[in-house]
C-alpha positions in Angstrom: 12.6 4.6 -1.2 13.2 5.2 2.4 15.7 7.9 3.7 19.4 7.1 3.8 18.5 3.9 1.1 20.9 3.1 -1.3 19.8 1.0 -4.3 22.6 -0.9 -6.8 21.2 -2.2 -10.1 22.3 -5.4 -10.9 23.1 -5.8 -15.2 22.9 -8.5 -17.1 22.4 -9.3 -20.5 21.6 -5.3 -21.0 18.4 -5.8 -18.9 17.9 -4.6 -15.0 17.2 -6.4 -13.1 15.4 -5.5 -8.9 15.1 -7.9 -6.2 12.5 -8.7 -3.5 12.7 -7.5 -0.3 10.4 -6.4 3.3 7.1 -6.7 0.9 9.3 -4.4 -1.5 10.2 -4.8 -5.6 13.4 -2.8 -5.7 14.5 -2.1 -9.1 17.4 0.1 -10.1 16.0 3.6 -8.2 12.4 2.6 -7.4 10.3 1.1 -4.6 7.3 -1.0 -5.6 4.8 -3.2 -3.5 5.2 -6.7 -4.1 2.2 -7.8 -6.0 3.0 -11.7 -4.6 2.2 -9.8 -0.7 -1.0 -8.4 -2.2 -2.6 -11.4 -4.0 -3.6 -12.9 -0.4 -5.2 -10.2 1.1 -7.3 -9.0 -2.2 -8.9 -12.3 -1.8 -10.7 -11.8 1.2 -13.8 -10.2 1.5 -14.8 -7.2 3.8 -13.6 -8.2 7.3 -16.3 -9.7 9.4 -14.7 -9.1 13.3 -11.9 -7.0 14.6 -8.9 -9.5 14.1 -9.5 -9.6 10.4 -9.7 -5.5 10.3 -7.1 -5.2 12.5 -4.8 -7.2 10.2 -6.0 -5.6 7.2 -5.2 -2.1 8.8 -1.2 -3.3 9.7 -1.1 -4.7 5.9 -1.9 -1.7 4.7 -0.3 0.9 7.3 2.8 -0.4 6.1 2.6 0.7 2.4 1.2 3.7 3.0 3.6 6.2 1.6 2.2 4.7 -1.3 -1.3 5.6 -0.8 -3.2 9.0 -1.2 -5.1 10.3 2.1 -4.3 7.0 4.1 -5.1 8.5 7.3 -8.8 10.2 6.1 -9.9 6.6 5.0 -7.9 4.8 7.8 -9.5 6.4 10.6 -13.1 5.2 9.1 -12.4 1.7 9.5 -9.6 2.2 12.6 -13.7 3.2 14.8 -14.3 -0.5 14.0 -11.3 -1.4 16.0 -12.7 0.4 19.7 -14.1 -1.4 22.3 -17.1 1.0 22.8 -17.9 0.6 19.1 -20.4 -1.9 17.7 -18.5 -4.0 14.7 -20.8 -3.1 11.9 -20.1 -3.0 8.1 -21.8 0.4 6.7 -21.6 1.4 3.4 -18.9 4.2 4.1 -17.1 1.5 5.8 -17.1 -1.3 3.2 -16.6 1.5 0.4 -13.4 2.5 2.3 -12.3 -1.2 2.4 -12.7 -1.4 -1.2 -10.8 2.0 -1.8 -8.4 0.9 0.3 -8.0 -2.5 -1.8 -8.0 -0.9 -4.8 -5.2 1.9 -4.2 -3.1 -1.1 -3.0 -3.2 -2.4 -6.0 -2.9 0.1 -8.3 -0.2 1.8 -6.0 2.5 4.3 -7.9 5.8 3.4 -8.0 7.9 5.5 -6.0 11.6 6.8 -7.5 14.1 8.9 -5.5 13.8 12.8 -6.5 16.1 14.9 -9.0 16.6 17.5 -7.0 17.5 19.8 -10.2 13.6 19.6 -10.3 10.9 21.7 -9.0 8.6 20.1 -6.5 5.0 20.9 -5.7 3.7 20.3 -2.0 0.2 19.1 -2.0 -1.8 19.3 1.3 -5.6 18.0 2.3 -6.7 19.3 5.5 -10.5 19.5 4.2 -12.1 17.3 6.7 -11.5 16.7 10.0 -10.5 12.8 9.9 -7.5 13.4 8.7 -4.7 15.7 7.6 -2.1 14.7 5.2 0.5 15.9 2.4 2.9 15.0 0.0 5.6 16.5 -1.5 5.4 16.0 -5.5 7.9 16.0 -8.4 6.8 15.6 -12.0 8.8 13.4 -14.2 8.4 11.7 -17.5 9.2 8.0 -17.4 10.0 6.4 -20.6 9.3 2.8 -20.7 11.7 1.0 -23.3 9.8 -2.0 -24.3 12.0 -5.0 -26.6 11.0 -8.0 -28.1 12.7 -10.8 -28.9 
């Protein structure tokens, strides 16, 4: 969740329930992407002109605090985008439009931190694309599953 966020859970019938909201599931404590935003765009193929990449690269710049080294692989198809470039679907570039797809959809869940935890800052400044880091906190989440 964003900075400054407060989230309310809303009970009934002993079950949580989150709301929809900005291209956001919020339930209880956590921030999800919203898997009816997503079903569109994993529809469509690799991009065959700059409008389509363009619009593919604004969808996902705005979940990228749930993606791993977003501006390594961004910056691949982002060339695509330049005038003085040539639009022209390698094999880097349409394997980083599919890894790109994929972490969308498979995207973590993100939960505010307990700050009675340790955290673990992980940094990748291995190639010179991109630099990028997160700051981690292990936790156990326990699923309770009921039936009816």
């Amino acid at each position: 969740m964003a900075p400054g966020w407060i989230a309310a859970t809303i009970k009934e019938e002993g079950q949580t329930r989150g709301c929809d909201t900005l291209g956001h599931k919020v339930s209880g404590l956590s921030l999800a992407i919203d898997q009816n935003k997503l079903a569109e765009v994993m529809l469509r193929p690799v991009p065959k002109n700059i409008k389509y990449m363009k619009y593919f690269l604004g969808f996902a710049s705005y979940y990228r605090n749930h993606m791993r080294s977003f501006s390594h692989i961004r910056s691949i198809l982002y060339r695509l985008c330049s005038q003085d470039v040539v639009f022209e679907i390698t094999k880097e570039r349409r394997d980083a439009y599919k890894r790109r797809k994929h972490e969308l959809v498979n995207a973590p869940v993100l939960i505010l931190p307990d700050f009675k935890l340790p955290f673990k800052l992980y940094i990748d400044a291995a190639c010179s694309q991109g630099l990028g880091g997160a700051l981690f906190q292990r936790k156990t989440v326990k699923v309770k599953q009921e039936r009816e």
